[in-house]
C-alpha positions in Angstrom: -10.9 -63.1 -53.1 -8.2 -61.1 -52.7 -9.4 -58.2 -53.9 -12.2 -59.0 -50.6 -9.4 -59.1 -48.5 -7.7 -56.3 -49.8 -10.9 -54.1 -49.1 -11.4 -55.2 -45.8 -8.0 -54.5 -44.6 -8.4 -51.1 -46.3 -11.7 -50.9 -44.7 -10.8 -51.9 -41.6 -7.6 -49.5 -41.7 -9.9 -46.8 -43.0 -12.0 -47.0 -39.9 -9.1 -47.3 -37.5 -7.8 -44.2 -38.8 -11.4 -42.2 -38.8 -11.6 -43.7 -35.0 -8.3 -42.0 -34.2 -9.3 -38.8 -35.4 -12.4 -38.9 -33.9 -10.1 -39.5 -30.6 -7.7 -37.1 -31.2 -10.8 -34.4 -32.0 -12.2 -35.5 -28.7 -9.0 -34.9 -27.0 -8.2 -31.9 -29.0 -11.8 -30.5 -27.5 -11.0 -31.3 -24.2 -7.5 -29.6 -24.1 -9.0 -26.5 -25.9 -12.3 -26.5 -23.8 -9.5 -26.8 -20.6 -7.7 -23.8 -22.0 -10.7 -21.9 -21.9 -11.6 -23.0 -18.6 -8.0 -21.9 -17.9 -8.3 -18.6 -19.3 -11.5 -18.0 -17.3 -10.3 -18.9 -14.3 -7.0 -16.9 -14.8 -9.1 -14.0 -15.7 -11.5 -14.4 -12.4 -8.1 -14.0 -10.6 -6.6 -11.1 -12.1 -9.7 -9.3 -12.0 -10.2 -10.4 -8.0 -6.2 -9.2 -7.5 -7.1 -6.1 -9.6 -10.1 -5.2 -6.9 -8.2 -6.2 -4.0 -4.9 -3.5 -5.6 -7.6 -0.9 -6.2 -8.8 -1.3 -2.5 -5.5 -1.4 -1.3 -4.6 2.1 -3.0 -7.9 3.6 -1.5 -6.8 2.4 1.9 -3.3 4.0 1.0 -4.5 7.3 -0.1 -6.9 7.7 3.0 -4.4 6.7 5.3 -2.0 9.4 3.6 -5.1 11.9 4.2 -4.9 11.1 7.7 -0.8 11.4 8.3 -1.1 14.2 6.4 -3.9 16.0 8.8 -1.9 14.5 11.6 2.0 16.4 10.7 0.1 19.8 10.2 -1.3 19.0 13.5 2.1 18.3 15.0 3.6 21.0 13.3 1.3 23.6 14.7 1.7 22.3 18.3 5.3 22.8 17.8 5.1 25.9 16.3 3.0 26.8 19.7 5.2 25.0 21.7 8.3 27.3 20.2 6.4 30.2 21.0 5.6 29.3 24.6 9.1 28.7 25.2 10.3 31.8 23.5 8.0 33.7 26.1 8.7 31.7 29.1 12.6 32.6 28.3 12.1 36.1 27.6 10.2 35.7 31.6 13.2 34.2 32.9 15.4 37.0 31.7 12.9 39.7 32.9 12.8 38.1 36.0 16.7 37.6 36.3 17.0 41.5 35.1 14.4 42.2 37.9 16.3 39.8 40.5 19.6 42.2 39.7 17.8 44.9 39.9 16.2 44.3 43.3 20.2 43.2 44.6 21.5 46.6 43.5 18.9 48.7 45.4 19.4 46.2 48.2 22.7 47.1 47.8 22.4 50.6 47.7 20.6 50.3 50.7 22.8 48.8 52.5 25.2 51.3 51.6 23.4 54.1 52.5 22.1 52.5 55.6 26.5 52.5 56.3 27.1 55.7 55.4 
């Protein structure tokens, strides 16, 4: 009878133990089919961030096309706007020289008109 006993306690023990493993490969399963789940769901994000970075740089380089266009637009108003000035001093002085010029033959007129 003891040898019975013996080989249901074994038994018993036996099948505890195969129960536990059959646990612990359930809940090794689950944590390893979570980790994938984890993995995909990491890589759905990093490839969403990547489009939305790749977006972002096409936004970036268009709206560098566009400053770009704008500064050689702005510099060739200046450059017009130097010239324009340039001529409209080189007027002033012409008409200052031709002011003088006018007073001295006024002058001279007067002059003569004394004499």
């Amino acid at each position: 009878m003891d040898d019975v006993v013996l080989d249901l306690i074994l038994s018993s023990s036996a099948i505890g133990d195969y129960e536990s493993l059959v646990k612990n490969d359930d809940s090794r399963f689950n944590w390893i089919a979570k980790l994938q789940d984890d993995n995909k769901a990491l890589d759905r994000l990093t490839k969403s961030k990547e489009a939305t970075l790749l977006d972002a740089e096409r936004t970036v380089q268009e709206e560098n096309k566009i400053l770009d266009k704008m500064h050689r637009q702005k510099v060739a108003e200046v450059q017009k706007l130097t010239q324009t000035v340039r001529e409209l001093e080189e007027a002033v002085f012409a008409g200052g020289a031709a002011a003088n010029a006018v007073r001295d033959y006024q002058r001279k007129v007067q002059e003569m008109n004394v004499i």
